[in-house]
C-alpha positions as CSV (number, residue, x, y, z in Angstrom):
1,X,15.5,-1.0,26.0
2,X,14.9,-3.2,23.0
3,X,15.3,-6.8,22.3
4,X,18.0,-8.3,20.1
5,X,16.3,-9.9,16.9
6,X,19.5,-12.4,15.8
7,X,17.4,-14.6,13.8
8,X,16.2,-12.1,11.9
9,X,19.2,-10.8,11.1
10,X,20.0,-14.2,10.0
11,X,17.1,-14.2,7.8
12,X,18.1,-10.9,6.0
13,X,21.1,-11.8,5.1
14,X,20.5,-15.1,4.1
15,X,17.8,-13.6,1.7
16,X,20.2,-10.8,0.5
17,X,22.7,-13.5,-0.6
18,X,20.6,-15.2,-2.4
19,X,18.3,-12.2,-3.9
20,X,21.9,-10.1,-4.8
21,X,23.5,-12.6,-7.0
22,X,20.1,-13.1,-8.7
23,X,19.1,-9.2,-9.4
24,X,22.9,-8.8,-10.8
25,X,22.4,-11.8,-13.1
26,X,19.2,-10.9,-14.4
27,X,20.8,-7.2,-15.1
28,X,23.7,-9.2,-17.3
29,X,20.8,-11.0,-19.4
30,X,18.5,-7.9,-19.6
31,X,21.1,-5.4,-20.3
32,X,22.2,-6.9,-23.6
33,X,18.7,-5.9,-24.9
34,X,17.6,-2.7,-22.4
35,X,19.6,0.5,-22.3
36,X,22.0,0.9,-19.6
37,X,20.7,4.2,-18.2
38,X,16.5,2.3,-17.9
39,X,17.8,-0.6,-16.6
40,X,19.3,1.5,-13.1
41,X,16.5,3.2,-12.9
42,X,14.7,0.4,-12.6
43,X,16.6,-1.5,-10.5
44,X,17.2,1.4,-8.0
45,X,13.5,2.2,-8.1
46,X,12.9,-1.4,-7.5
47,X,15.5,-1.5,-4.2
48,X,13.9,1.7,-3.1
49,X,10.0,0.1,-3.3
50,X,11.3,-2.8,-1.0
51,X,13.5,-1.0,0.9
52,X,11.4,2.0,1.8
53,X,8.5,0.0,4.0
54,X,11.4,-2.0,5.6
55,X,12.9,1.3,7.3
56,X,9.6,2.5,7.4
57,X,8.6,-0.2,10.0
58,X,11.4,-0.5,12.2
């Protein structure tokens, strides 16, 4: 049986609500200037290259 982490659930989402807000206001700036279509790809690529080692792990 495993152990219940709570604080680090507390932790992720405390650094999703802060990290979210950011990525969708630096898409607002940078999309006046980059294509629509290269700025997703980025930003999914970038999700995926942080996301990927996290489910990796656990």
């Amino acid at each position: 049986m495993t152990q219940d982490k709570p604080l680090l659930g507390v932790f992720l989402m405390l650094g999703f609500c802060v990290v979210a807000p950011m990525g969708d206001a630096i898409a607002k700036i940078i999309g006046q200037s980059v294509p629509l279509g290269e700025l997703l790809l980025v930003r999914f690529a970038v999700q995926a290259i942080i996301l990927i080692p996290v489910v990796w792990f656990t």
